[in-house]
C-alpha positions in Angstrom: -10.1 -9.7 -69.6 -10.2 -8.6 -66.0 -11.6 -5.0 -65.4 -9.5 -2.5 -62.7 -12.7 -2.3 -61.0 -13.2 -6.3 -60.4 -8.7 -6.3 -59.8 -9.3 -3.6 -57.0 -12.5 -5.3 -55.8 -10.4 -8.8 -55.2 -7.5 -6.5 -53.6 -9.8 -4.9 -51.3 -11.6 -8.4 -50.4 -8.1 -10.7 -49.8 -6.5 -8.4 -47.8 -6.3 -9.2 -43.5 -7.4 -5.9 -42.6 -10.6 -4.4 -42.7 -11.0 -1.5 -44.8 -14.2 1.5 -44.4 -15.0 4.4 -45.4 -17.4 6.3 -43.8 -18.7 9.8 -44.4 -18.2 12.6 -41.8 -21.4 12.0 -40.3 -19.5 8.2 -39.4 -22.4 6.3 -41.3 -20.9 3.7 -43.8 -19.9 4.4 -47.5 -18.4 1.1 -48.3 -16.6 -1.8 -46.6 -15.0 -5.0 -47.0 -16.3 -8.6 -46.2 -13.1 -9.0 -43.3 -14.4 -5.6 -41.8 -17.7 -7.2 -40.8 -16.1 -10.2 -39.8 -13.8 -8.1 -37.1 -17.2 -6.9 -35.9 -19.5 -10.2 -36.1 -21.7 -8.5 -38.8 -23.0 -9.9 -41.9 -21.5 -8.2 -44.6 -25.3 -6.7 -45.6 -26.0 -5.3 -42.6 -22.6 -3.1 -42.6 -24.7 -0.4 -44.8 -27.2 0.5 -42.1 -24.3 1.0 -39.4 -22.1 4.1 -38.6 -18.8 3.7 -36.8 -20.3 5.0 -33.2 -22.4 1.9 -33.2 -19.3 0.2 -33.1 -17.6 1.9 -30.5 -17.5 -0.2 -26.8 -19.7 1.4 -24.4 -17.6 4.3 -22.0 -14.9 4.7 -25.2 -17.5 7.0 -27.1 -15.9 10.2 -26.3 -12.2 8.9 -27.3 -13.8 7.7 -30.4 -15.3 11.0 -31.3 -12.4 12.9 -30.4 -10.1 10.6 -32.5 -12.5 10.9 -35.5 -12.7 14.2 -35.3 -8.5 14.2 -35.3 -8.8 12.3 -38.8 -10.9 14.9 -40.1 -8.2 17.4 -39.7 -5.8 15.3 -41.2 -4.1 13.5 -38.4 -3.1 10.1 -39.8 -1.1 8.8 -36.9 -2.5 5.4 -36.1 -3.8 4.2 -32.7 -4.9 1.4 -30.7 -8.9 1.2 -29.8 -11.9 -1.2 -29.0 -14.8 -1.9 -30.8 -17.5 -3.9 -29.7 -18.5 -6.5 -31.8 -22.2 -7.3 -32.4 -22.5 -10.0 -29.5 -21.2 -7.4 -27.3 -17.4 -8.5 -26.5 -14.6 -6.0 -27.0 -12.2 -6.0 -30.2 -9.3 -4.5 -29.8 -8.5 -2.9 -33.6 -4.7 -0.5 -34.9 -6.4 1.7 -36.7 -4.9 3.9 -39.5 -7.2 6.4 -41.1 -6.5 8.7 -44.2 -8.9 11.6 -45.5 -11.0 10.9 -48.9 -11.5 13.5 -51.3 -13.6 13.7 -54.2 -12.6 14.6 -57.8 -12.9 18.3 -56.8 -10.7 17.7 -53.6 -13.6 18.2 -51.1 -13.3 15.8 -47.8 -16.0 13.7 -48.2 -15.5 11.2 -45.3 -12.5 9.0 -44.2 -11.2 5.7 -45.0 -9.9 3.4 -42.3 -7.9 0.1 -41.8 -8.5 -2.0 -39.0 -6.1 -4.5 -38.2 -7.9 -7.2 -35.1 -5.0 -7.3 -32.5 -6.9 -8.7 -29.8 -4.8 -11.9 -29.6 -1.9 -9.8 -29.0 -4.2 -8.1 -26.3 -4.9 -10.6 -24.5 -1.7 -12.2 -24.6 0.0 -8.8 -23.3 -2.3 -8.7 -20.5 -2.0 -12.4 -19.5 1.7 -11.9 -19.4 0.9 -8.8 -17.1 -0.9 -10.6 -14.9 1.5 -13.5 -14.3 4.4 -10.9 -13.9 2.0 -8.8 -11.3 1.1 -12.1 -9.4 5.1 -13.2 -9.5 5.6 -10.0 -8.2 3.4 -10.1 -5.0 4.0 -13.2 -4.4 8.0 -12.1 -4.3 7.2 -9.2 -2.0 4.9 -11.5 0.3 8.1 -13.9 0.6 10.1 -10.6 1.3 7.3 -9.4 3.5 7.1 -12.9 5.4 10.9 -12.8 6.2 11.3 -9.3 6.6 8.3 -10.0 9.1 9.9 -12.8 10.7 13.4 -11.2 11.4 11.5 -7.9 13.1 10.0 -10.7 15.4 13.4 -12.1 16.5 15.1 -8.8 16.6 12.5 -7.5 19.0 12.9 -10.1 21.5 16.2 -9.1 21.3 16.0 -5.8 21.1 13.5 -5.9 24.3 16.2 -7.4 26.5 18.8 -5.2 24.8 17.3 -1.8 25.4 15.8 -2.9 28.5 18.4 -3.4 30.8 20.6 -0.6 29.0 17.6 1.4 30.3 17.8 -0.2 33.5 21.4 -0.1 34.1 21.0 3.8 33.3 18.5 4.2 36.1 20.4 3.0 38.8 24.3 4.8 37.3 25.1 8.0 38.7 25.5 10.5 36.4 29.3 11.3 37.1 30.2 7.4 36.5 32.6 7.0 33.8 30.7 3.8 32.1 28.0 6.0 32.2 28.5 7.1 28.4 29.3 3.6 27.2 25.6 2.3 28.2 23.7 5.0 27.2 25.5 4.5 23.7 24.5 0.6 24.1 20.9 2.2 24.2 21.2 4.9 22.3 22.1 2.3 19.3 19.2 -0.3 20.1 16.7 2.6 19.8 18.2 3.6 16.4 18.3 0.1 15.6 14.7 -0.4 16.6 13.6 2.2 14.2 14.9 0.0 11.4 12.6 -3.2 12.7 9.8 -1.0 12.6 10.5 -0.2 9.1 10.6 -4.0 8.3 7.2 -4.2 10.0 6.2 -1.5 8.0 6.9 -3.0 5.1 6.1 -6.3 5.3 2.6 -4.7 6.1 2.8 -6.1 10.2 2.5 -2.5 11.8 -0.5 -2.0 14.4 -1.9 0.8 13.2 -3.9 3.0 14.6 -7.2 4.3 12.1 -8.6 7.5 12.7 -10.2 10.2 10.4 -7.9 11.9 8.2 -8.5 15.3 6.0 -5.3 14.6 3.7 -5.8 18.8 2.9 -5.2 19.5 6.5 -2.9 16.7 7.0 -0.6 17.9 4.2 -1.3 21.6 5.0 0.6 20.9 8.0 3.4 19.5 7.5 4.1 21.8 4.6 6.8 23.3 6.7 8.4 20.4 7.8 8.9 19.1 4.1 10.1 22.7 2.7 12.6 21.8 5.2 13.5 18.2 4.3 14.0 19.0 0.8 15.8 22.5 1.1 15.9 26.0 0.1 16.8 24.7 -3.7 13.7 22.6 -4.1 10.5 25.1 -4.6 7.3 23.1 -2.9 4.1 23.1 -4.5 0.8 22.4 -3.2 -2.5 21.5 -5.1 -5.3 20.3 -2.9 -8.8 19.6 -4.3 -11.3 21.8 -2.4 -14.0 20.0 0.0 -11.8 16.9 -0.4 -13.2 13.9 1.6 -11.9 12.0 4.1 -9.8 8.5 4.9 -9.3 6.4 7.8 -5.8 5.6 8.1 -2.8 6.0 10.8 -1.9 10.0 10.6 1.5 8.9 12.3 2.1 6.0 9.3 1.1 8.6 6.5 3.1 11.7 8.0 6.3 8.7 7.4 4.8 8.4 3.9 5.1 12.0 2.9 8.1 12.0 4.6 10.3 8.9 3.0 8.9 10.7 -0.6 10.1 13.9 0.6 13.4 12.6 1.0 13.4 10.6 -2.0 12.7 13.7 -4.1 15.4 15.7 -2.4 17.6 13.0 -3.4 16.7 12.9 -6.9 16.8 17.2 -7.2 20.1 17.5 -6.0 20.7 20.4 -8.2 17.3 22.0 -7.1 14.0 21.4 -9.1 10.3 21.5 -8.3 8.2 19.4 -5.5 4.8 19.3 -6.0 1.7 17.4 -4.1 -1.7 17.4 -5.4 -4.7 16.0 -3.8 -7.9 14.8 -6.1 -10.5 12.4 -5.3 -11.6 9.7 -8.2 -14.0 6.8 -8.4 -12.0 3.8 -9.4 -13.8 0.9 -11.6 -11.7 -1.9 -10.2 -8.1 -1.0 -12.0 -5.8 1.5 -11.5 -6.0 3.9 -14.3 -2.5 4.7 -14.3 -0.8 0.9 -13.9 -3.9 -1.3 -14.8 -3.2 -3.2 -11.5 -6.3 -4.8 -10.1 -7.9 -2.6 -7.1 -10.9 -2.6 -5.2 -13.5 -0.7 -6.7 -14.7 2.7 -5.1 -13.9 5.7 -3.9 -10.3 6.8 -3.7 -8.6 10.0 -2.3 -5.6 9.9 -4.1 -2.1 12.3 -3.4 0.4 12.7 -6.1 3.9 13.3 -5.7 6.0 14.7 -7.8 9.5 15.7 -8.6 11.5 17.4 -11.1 14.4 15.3 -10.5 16.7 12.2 -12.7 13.9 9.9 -13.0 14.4 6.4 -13.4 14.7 3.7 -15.7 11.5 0.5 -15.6 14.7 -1.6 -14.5 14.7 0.4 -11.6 11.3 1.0 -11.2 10.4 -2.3 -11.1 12.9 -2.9 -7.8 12.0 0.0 -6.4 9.9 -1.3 -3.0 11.9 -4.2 -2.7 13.8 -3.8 0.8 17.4 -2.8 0.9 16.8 -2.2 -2.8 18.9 1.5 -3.6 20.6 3.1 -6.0 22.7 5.2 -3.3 26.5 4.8 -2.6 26.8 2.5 -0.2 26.5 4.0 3.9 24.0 6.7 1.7 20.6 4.7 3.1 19.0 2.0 4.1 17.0 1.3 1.0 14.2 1.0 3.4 12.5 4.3 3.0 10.0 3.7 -0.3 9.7 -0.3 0.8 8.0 1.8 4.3 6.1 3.4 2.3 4.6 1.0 -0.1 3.8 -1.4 3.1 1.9 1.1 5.5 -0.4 1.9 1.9 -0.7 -1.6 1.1 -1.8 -2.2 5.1 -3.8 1.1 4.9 -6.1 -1.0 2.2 -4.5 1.8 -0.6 -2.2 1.4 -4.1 0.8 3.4 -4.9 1.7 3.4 -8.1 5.2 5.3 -9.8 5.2 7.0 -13.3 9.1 8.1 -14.2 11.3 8.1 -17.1 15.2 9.0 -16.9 15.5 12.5 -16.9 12.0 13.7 -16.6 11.0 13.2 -12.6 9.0 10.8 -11.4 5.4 11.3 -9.8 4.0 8.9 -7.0 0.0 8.3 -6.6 -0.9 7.4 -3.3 -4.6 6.0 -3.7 -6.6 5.3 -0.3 -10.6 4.6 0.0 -12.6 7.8 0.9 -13.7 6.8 4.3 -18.3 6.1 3.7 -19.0 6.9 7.2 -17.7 8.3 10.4 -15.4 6.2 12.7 -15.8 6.3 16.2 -12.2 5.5 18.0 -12.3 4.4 21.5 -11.0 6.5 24.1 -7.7 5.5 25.9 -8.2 4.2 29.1 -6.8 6.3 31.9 -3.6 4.4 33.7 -3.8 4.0 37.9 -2.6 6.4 39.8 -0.6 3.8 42.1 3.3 4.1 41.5 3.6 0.8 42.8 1.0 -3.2 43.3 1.1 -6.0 45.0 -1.5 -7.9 42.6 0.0 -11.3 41.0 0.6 -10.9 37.4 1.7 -14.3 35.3 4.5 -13.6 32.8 4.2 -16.5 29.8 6.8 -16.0 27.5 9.3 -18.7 25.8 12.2 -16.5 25.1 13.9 -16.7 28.8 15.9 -13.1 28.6 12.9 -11.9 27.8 10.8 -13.4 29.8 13.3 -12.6 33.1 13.6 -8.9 31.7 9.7 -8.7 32.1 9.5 -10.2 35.1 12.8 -8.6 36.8 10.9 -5.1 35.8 7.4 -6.4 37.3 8.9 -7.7 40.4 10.8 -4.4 41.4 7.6 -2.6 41.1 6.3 -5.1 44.2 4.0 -7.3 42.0 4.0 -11.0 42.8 5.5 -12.2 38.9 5.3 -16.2 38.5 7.3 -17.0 35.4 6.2 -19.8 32.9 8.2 -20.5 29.5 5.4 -22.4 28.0 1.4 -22.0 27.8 1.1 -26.0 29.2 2.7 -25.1 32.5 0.4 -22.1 32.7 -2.8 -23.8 32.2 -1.8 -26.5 34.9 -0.8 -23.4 37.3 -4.1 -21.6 36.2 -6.1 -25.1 37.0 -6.0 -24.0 40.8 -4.7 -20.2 40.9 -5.9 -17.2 39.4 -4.1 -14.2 38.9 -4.7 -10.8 38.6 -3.1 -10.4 35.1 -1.5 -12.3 32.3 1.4 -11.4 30.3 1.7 -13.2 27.6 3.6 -13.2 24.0 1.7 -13.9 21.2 4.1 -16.7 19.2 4.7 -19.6 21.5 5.2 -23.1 20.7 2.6 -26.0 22.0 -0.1 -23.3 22.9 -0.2 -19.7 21.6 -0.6 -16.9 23.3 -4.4 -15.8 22.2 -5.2 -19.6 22.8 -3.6 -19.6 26.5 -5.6 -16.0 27.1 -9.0 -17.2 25.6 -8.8 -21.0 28.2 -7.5 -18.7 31.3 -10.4 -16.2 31.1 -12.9 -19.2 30.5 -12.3 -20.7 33.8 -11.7 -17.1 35.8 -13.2 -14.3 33.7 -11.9 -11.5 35.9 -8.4 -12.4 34.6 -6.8 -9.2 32.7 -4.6 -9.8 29.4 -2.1 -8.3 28.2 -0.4 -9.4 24.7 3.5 -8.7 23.7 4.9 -9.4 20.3 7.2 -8.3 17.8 5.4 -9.5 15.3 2.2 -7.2 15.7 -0.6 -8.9 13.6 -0.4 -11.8 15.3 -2.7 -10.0 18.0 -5.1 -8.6 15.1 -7.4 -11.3 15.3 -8.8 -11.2 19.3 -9.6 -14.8 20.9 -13.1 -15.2 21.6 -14.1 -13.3 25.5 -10.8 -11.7 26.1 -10.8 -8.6 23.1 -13.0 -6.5 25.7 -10.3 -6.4 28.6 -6.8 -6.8 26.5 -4.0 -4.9 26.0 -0.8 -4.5 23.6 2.4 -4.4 23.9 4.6 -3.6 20.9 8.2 -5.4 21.5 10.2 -3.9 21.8 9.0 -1.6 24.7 10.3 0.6 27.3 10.4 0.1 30.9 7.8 3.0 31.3 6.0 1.1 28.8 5.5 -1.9 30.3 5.0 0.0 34.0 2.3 2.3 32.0 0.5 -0.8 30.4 0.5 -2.9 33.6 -0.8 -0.2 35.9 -3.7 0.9 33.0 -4.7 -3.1 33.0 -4.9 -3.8 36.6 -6.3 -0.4 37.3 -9.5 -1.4 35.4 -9.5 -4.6 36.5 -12.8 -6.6 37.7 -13.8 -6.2 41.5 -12.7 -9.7 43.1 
């Protein structure tokens, strides 16, 4: 005849979960044979161990916290990792329940542990395919949205350039007058909307300096009160002696900006806008997505709203370009895809928490800045209003290269024209010029290349690089980084006049 206590004892032994029971010091009372397995114990050496031996190292204070929960009677079970004795992690469901003794005193808890770590890892495998699928989507996105700014600001150079120029020379009382200026008025507006796609597709040149996000948001507090209206009440909560970054102040001002915005639009019955500052030490993950991160020092700035919320659907979208859940004519559906390029080209992470109908809050992380940065001073532009030095335009678009060199000329420069780098090296082979004007995407010879063989064979030879597709020119040629200069298509005529006269008036004594 089988006993209870030998039935119970084969229960306890061929069931998959681990079972023990512990008193409420945590040192063990009794435990099955699977329960030592989960850990990589031997089954004898389960008596001299308490459950905080098991815990893996940094999740001690969770551990003790959710023991001390299941003293009190919480039985609501939870996820956790143990370490097993070779040191890896085991991720366990655990479901713990009080025991009492025949009086009804708690003498200690019993647990079941249930190994999950295959579904774990599986889960995060699955998360890191979708994450790599996902930046490699927006990198495709990036790369076209990158590519089209390009070509647009070639055009847009030509377009706003002569609409410029054509409003120079109208009198005011001519009755096409209006009709240009609205020509111009429209390729500035339209420019703005490249800029965004450089922003996004992370192409921007940016200019780094030493921020104090406090000070920086301080500011502008004003300005977003404004943007999101007398029925949205702003909050601010900035972390004292913050530290600070080294980012573009223009790019972040658009960050806070675009979220502003976005947090009006989702409070359009009035809520609460609130930005906090904190600084954190991240170990290599984003503690609020999981997503991978360099480890360090972060200043992060959270933003966040009291408004509709979203659904993951939506969240998932949500920095894609021309991605919006507007009416249509209601926005670009550029505004968050800015915002998540200048943070990814800031070296940051930005990541969303929202559910429908409870807001939605936006972390901004950027790396405390270890050291002081010394910016170089701008160079102080010549005095002359007009040259006579010979300045070589390179450039293979033709309207743009005649725009630049129509501009040039008037101001009494000597302009030779080339559409390719070959004819320019030929031309270069027995002339020297005073400056070079080159764009930085050519076919047959690039522009850095052209500017790095020029200045081998005549040194004193100033550069200047133009491109609408700015971090082409982020990566200087070898002997030309000390004396160039950048031009940001598209550009102005006062621009170009301002950059020209800055280059040549620093130029090397012939």
């Amino acid at each position: 005849m089988i006993t209870d206590s030998v039935m119970y004892r084969w229960i306890v032994e061929a069931v998959p979960e681990g079972i023990w029971t512990v008193d409420p010091q945590g040192r063990t009372i009794f435990c099955n044979r699977r329960m030592a397995e989960i850990l990589g114990a031997t089954y004898e050496s389960m008596a001299e161990r308490t459950c905080f031996d098991c815990v893996y190292p940094g999740d001690l204070e969770d551990a003790q916290r959710r023991f001390a929960e299941s003293l009190d009677g919480d039985r609501k079970p939870f996820d956790f990792r143990l370490s097993r004795v070779d040191g890896t992690p085991v991720w366990v469901t655990i479901s713990c329940m009080m025991v009492r003794d025949d009086a009804g005193a708690p003498v200690g808890l019993l647990g079941l542990f249930t190994d999950i770590t295959a579904r774990v890892e599986a889960a995060e495998k699955a998360r890191l395919q979708e994450q790599a699928l996902q930046t490699q989507k927006m990198e495709s996105i990036g790369r076209l949205a990158g590519g089209v700014a390009h070509d647009f600001n070639n055009l847009l150079t030509v377009i706003n350039g002569y609409a410029a120029v054509t409003l120079d020379q109208m009198s005011p009382s001519d009755p096409l007058r209006w009709r240009i200026n609205e020509i111009y008025q429209a390729g500035e507006r339209a420019a703005a909307v490249v800029r965004q796609l450089l922003a996004f597709s992370r192409k921007q040149v940016l200019k780094p300096e030493l921020i104090d996000l406090n000070e920086m948001i301080t500011s502008m507090a004003t300005v977003l009160r404004s943007l999101v209206g007398d029925r949205v009440e702003t909050l601010t909560r900035l972390e004292p002696k913050l530290g600070p970054v080294l980012a573009d102040r223009h790019q972040l001002e658009q960050v806070m900006t675009n979220l502003a915005l976005n947090a009006r639009d989702a409070m359009s019955h009035g809520g609460t806008l609130t930005v906090e500052t904190a600084s954190s030490v991240w170990p290599g993950r984003c503690p609020q997505c999981g997503a991978d991160v360099h480890p360090g020092p972060y200043i992060v700035v959270s933003v966040r709203d009291t408004g509709t919320g979203m659904t993951d659907e939506v969240r998932q979208h949500l920095f894609e370009p021309f991605f919006s859940t507007k009416g249509v004519g209601e926005g670009s559906g550029l505004g968050l895809a800015t915002v998540h390029g200048i943070v990814m080209q800031s070296g940051g992470h930005i990541d969303v928490e929202s559910a429908p109908g409870q807001g939605a809050s936006f972390h901004i992380a950027l790396p405390a800045a270890e050291t002081r940065h010394e910016t170089a001073l701008p160079l102080t532009a010549a005095e002359q209003a007009r040259g006579g030095e010979t300045i070589l335009v390179v450039e293979d678009q033709a309207d743009v290269r005649h725009f630049v060199a129509t501009v040039l000329g008037e101001c009494g420069y000597r302009v030779i024209e080339f559409g390719d780098g070959e004819e320019a090296l030929a031309h270069c082979a027995n002339h020297r010029p005073d400056l070079l004007v080159t764009d930085v995407v050519m076919p047959k010879v690039s522009g850095t290349e052209l500017a790095a063989r020029i200045v081998a064979v005549h040194p004193q030879v100033r550069v200047l690089f133009m491109s609408g597709y700015s971090n082409q020119v982020l990566s200087w040629p070898s002997g030309v980084h000390q004396s160039a200069g950048f031009l940001q298509k598209p550009f102005t005529i006062a621009a170009l006049i301002s950059k020209v006269r800055e280059m040549l008036g620093h130029s090397v004594s012939k």
